[in-house]
C-alpha positions in Angstrom: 45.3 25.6 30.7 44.7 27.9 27.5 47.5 29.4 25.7 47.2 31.9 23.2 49.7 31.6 20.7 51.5 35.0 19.5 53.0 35.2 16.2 56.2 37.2 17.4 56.2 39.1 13.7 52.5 40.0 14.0 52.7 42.9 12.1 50.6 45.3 10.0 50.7 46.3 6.1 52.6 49.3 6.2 50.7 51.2 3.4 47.3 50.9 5.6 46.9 54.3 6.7 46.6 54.7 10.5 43.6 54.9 12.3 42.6 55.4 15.6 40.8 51.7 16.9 37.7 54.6 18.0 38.2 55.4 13.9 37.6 51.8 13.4 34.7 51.1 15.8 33.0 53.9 14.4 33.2 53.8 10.7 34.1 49.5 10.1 31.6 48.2 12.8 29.0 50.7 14.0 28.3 52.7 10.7 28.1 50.1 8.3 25.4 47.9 10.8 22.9 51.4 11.4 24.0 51.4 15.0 24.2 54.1 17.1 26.4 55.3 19.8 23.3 55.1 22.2 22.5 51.6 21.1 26.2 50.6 21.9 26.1 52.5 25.3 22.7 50.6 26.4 24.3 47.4 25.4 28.4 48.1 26.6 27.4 50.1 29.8 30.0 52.4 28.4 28.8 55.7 28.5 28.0 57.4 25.1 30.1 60.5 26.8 33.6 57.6 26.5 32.2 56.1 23.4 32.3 60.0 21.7 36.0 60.5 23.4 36.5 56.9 22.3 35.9 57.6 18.5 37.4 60.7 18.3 40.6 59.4 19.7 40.6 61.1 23.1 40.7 58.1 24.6 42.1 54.7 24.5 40.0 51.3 24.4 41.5 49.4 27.6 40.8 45.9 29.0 37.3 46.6 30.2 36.1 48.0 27.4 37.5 45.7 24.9 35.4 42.9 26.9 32.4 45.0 26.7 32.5 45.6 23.6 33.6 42.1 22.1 30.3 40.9 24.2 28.0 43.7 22.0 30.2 43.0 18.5 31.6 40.2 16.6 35.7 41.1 17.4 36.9 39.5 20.0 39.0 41.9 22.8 42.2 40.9 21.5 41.6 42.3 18.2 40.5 45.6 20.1 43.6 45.6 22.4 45.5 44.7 19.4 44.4 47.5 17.4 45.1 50.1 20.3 48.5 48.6 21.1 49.1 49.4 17.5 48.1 52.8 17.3 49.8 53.5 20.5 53.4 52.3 19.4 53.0 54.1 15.5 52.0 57.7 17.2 54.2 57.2 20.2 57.0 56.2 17.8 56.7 59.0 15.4 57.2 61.1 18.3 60.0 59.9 20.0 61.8 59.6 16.9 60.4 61.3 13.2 63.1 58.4 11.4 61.5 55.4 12.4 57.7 54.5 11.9 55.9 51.4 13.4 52.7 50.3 10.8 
């Protein structure tokens, strides 16, 4: 049986601004390659209609499409899930409570 280790203080630089892991798709992996939104749709399944809502940040990158897209991309769909889990707790934090931020 396979493991994956955890590092229980995984944790982010806190001076990195936040950005949404659609943010990231878009501008660190798609952009900088010449690929398209189309091209990853063909290749994902994902429709370019999720991919849009994905990259603006109207929608999350869940289980499904973090395998899709770690079968189209380099990343693997830990780092994807990682990067939403991330975002989720820093703007769900700042909510709940303005005092205390989460990088």
């Amino acid at each position: 049986m396979y493991l994956m280790k955890l590092d229980p203080l995984m944790d982010f630089d806190p001076s990195d601004p936040l950005r949404s892991p659609g943010d990231i798709l878009l501008n660190d992996h798609l952009r900088p390659r010449t690929m398209t939104l189309a091209w990853l749709a063909r290749r994902t399944g994902i429709s370019v209609s999720t991919l849009r809502q994905i990259t603006r940040g109207e929608r999350r990158i869940n289980a499904e499409f973090a395998l899709r897209l770690s079968n189209v991309m380099d990343p693997t769909p830990a780092y994807w899930l990682v990067l939403q889990a991330r975002y989720d707790l820093a703007t769900v934090g700042s909510r709940r409570d303005g005092r205390r931020r989460f990088g």
